[in-house]
N, C-alpha and C positions, 0 to 999 in steps of 0.2 A: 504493500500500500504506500500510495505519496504519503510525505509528512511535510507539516508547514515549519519555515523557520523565519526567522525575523532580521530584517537591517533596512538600512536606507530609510527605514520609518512606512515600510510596505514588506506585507508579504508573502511569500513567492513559494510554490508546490515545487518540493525537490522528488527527483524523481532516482530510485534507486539503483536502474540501470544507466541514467542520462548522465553521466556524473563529469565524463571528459570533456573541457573544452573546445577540443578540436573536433570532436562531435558535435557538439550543440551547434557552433560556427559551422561547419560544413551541411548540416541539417539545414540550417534558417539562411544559409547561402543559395542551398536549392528549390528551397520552397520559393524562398522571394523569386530565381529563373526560372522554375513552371510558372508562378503568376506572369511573370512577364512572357510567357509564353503562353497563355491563355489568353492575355490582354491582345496579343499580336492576332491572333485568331478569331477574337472577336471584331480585330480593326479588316482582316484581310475578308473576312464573313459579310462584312456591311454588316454585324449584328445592331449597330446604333444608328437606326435609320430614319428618316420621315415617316409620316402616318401611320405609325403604332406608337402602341402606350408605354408607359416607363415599365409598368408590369409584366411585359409580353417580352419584352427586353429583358426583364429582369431572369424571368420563365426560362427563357433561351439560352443565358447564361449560365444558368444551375446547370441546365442539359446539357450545356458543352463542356464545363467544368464534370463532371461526373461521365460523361461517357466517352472523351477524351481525353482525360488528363487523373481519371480516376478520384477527383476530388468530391466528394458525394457529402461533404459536412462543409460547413463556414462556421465560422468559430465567433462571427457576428452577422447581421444583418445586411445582407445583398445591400447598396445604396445604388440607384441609378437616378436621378434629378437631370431636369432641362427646363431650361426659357427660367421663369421667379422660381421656381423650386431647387434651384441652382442656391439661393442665397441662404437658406434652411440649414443651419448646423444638423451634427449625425444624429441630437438627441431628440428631434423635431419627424414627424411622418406627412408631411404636405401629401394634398389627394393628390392621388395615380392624374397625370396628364400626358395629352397624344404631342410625340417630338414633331416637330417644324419644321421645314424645308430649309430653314434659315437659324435652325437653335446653334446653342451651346447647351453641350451635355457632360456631366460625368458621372464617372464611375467611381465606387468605394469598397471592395471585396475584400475576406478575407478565408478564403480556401485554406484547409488542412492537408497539407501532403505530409504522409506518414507519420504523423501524430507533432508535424512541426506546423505553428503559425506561420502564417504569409501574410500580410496588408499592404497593398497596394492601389493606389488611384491615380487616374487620369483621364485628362479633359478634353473632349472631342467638338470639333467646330465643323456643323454642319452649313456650309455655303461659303463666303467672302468676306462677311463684315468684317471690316478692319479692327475693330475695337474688343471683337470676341476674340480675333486671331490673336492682335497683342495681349490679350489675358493668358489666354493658351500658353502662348510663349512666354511670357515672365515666369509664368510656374516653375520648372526645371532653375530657370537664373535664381527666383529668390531660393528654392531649395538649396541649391548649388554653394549659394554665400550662406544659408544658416548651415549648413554643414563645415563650410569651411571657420565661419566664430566657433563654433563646438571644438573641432581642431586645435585652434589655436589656443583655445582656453579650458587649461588642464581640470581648473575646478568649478566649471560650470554649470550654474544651476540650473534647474527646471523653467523658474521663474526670470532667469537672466535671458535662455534662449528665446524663451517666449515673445517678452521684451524688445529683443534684436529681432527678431524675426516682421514681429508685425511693425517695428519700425522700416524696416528695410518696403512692406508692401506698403503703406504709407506712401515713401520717398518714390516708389512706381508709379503712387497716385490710383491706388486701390483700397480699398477699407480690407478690414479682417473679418471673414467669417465665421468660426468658430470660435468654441468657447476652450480650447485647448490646441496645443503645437505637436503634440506627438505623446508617447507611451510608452511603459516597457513591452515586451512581445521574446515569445520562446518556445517551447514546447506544452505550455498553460494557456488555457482563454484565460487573457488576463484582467477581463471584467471579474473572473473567481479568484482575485488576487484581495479578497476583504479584508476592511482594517486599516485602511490609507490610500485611498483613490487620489489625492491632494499628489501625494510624493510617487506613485504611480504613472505622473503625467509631466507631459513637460507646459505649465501654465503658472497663473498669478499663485503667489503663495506656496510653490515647490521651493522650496528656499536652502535644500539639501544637494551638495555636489550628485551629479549624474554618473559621473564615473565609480563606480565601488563596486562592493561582491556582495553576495547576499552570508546566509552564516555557514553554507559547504565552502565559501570561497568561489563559489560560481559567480563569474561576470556578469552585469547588468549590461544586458542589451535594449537599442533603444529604434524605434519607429518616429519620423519626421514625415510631418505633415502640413504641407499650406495650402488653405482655403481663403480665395481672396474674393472680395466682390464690389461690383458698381450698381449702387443701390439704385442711384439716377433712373440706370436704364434696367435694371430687374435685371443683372448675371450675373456670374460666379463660375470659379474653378475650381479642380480639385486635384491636388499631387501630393502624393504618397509615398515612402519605402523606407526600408532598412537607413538608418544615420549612420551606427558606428560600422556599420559592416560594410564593406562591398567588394566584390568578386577580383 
């Protein structure tokens, strides 16, 4: 059986076989390249089309996650948003609406490949508008620079990255949509990580360095997230993945 242990002021289901680092990293290395390879599949499918509903999309996704890629569990809540349901943090459920010939859409998954977490999102722009494109495209840039402050600054808190991050979407000349930057993430749904949801996220009031171990000494791994939007005209984006890790 897992047993729970305690640090960082959160905590975290150790697992009795899971124990080697170089496991866990190669684990949550490959889950995040299936998602990315599921994502690819959905771009090369047209699954995110005009005249169907975010639901039908959604539908479509499970199926090809599951009869593709073997992923038959999400470890949270399919997110698919388009047109104002774009602006909707993930704790929000806006009614099911039919995509546009002209939306901005995205995606928010998070598939289990062999009993490793994946999270992964991103923003698809259906037609020309300039102004959706450039959201689309700042995504990855502001990702890119809050990973690189994380980098740079060995003892960085939850509430610091936050901080920086939604300054940075600001300085783009986009508001911030959500109410958190990111999360730990492993081989636990880490919504059953009870007891400290605060120091579990990266947001206001995480005020504990990010980098530590839990109490086997197993590394804290972390998930980056930026959701930006322009309220003006009702859109929003969404980009997702692994922070400290990548391939």
């Amino acid at each position: 059986m897992p047993h729970w242990t305690a640090t960082l002021g959160y905590r975290r289901r150790v697992s009795p076989v899971i124990d080697d680092e170089s496991t866990r990293v190669a684990g949550l290395l490959e889950a995040q390249a299936r998602a990315g390879a599921l994502f690819d599949h959905i771009d090369e499918q047209a699954i995110v089309r005009a005249s169907v509903t975010e639901s039908a999309v959604n539908k479509q996704i499970r199926d090809l996650a599951a009869d593709r890629f073997g992923a038959s569990r999400h470890w949270h809540k399919r997110v698919v948003r388009s047109g104002p349901n774009t602006l909707e943090p993930y704790a929000k459920n806006p009614p099911d609406r039919t995509i546009t010939d002209d939306d901005i859409v995205f995606l928010d998954l998070g598939p289990i490949f062999a009993e490793w977490e994946a999270d992964f999102g991103r923003t698809f722009v259906l037609g020309d508008d300039p102004v959706k494109l450039r959201l689309r495209d700042d995504l990855p840039v502001l990702f890119e620079a809050g990973r690189a402050f994380f980098t740079d600054n060995a003892d960085v808190t939850g509430e610091q990255l936050f901080a920086h991050v939604v300054g940075l979407a600001e300085q783009a000349g986009w508001e911030w949509g959500g109410t958190i930057a990111g999360h730990l993430l492993g081989e636990f749904p880490h919504d059953d990580a009870a007891g400290d949801h605060l120091h579990s996220c990266v947001m206001p009031g995480s005020n504990r360095p990010m980098r530590g171990v839990d109490a086997a000494g197993r590394i804290a791994h972390w998930i980056l997230e930026i959701h930006i939007v322009d309220r003006a005209r009702k859109i929003g984006g969404f980009y997702e993945e692994l922070l400290d890790l990548r391939a």
